[in-house]
C-alpha positions as CSV (number, residue, x, y, z in Angstrom):
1,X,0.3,-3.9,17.6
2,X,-2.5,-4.4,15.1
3,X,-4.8,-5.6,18.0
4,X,-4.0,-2.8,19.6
5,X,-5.4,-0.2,17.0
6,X,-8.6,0.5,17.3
7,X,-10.5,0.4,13.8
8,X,-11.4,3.6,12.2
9,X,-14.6,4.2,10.7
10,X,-14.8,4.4,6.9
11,X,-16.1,7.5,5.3
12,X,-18.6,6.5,2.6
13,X,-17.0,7.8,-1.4
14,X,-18.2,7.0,-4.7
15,X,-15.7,5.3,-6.3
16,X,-14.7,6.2,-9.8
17,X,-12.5,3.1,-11.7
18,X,-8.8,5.3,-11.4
19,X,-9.1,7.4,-8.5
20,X,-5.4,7.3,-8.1
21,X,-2.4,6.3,-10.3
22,X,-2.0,2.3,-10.3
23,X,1.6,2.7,-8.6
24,X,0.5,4.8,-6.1
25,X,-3.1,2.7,-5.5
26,X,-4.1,0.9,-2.4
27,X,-5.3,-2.7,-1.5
28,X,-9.2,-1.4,-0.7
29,X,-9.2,0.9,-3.9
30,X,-7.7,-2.2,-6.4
31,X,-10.6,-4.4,-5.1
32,X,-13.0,-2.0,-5.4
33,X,-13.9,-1.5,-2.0
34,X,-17.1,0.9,-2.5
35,X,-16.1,2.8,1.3
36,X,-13.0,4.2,1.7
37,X,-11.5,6.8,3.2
38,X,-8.2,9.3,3.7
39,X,-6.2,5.8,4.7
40,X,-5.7,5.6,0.9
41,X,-3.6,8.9,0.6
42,X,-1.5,7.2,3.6
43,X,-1.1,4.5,1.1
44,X,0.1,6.5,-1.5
45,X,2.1,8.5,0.8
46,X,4.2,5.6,1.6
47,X,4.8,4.9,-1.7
48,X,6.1,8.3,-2.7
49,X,8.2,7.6,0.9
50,X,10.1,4.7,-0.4
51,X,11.0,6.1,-3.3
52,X,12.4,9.3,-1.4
53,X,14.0,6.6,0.3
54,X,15.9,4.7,-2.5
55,X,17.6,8.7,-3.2
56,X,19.1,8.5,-0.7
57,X,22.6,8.8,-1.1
58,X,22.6,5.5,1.1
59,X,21.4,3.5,-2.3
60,X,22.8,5.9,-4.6
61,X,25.0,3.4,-6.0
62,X,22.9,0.4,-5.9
63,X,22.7,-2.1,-9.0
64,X,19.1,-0.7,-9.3
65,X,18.5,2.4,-11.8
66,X,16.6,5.0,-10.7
67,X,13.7,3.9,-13.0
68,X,13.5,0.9,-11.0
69,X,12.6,3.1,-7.5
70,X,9.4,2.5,-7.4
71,X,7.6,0.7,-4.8
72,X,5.1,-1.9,-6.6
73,X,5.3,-0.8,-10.3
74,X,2.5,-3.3,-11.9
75,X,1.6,-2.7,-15.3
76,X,-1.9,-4.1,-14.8
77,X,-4.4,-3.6,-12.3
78,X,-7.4,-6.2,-12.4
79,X,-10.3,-5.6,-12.7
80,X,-9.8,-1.9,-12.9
81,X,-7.0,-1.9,-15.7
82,X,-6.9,-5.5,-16.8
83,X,-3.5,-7.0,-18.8
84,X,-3.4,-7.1,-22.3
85,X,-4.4,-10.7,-22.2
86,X,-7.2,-10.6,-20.3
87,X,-7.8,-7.8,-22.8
88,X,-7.8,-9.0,-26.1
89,X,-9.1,-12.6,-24.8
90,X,-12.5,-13.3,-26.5
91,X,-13.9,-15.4,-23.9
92,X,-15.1,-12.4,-21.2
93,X,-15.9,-15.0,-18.1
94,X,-12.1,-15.7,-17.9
95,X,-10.7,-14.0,-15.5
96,X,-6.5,-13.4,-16.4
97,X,-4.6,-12.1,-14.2
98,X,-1.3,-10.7,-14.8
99,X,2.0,-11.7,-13.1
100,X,2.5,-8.0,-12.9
101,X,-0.7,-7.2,-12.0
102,X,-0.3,-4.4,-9.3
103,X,-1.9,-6.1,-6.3
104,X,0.4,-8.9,-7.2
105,X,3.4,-6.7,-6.7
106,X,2.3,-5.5,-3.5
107,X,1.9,-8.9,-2.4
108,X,4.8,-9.9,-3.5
109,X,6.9,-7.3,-1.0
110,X,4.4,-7.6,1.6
111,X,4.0,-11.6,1.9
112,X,1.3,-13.3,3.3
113,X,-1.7,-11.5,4.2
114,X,-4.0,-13.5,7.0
115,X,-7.9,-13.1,7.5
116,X,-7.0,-10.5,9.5
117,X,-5.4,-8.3,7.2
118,X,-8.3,-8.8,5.0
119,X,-10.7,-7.8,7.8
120,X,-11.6,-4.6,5.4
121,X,-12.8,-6.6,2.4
122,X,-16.8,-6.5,2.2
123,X,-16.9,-8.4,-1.4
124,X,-16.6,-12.3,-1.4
125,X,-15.3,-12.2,-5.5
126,X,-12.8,-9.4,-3.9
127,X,-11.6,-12.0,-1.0
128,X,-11.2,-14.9,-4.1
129,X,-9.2,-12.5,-5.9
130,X,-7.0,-11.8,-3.5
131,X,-6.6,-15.5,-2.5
132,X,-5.8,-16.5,-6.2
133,X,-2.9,-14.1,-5.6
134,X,-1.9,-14.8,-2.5
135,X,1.8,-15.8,-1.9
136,X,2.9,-18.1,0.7
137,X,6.0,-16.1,1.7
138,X,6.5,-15.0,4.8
139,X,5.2,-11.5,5.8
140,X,8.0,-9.4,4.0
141,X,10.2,-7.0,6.2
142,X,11.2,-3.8,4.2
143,X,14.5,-4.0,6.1
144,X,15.4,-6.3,3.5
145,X,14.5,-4.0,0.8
146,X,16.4,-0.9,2.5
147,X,18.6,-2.3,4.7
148,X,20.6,1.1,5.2
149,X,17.8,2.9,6.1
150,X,17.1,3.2,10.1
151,X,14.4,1.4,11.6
152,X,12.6,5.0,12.8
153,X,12.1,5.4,9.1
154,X,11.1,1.7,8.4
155,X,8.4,2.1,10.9
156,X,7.0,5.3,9.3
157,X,6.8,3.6,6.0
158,X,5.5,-0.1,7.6
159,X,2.9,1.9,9.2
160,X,2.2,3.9,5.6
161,X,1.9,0.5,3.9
162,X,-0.2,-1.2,6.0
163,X,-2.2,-3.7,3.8
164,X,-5.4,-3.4,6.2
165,X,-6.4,0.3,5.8
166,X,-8.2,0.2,8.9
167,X,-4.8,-0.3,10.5
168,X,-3.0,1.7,8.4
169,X,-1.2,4.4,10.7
170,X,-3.3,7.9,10.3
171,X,-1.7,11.3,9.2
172,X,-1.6,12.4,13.1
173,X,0.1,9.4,13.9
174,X,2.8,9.7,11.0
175,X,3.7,13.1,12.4
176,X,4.1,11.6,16.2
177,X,7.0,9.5,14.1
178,X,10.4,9.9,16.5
179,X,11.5,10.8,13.0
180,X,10.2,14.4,13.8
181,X,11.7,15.1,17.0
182,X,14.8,16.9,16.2
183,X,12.7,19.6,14.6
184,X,9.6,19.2,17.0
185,X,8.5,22.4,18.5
186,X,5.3,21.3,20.7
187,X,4.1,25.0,21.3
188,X,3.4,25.4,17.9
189,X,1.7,22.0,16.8
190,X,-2.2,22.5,17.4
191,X,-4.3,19.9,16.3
192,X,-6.9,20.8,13.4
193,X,-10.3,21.8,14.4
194,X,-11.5,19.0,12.3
């Protein structure tokens, strides 16, 4: 499928260091990715999606509190938000790197990300970074984290959290999702003149 998509053109931003909240932040923001464009409120998107997931009465009782819903909760965000370590460590050309460090968590559910899911990264200390992170799991399935949830909605949300954000699905294509169908009414959906 990703060979499929065709890659989107980035719109050029200036990037300010916490454009969005760490949870919530994608792959090309976290490395610092100085062009970016509406893929990252996809991103986010997604992430808000799987926690509307897990409240579903389908995981209402699950071990898991509701604290515990969130997607990748890192409580570190290098080099953006560094960990405390890394922090209060007096030697500043050490890089540490937290094992909660947000793109670490993402990793962590997402598995092993190939050259071609890092097609996107422009910055050779952003493509080390990600390689001293990177996990040798398999490419993670999020049927295994909702497994009561049906795969129309898995797609949606494996589209949303693409790691590539040139692949990411787009905000048209989320609301093409067979999801939608039972309350699709195709005489009133007009695109946007932009």
């Amino acid at each position: 499928l990703k060979s499929e998509r065709p890659k989107r053109q980035k719109q050029t931003r200036c990037l300010s260091n916490h454009i969005t909240s760490r949870w919530y932040r994608p792959p090309e923001i976290i490395m610092v990715e100085k062009n970016y464009d509406t893929a990252v409120d996809i991103w986010s998107l997604g992430c808000v999606f799987a926690e509307m997931i897990y409240c579903t009465d389908a995981y209402k009782n699950e071990k898991n509190s509701l604290e515990n819903r969130f997607m990748f909760p890192g409580n570190s965000c290098f080099p953006l938000s560094p960990c405390d370590q890394m922090s209060k460590n007096s030697d500043k050309n050490v890089n540490i790197v937290s094992q909660n460090d947000q793109l670490k968590k993402i990793l962590d559910q997402l598995g092993f990300q190939d050259e071609y899911d890092l097609s996107f990264l422009t910055d050779d200390s952003a493509i080390d970074y990600h390689k001293s992170l990177c996990t040798k799991n398999a490419r993670g399935s999020f049927k295994n984290t909702f497994p009561k949830t049906s795969d129309g909605l898995l797609d949606l949300l494996t589209g949303m959290l693409e790691y590539n954000p040139c692949f990411r699905i787009t905000a048209a294509e989320c609301l093409k999702s067979k999801i939608f169908d039972s309350i699709r009414v195709p005489q009133f959906e007009k695109p946007a003149p932009f």
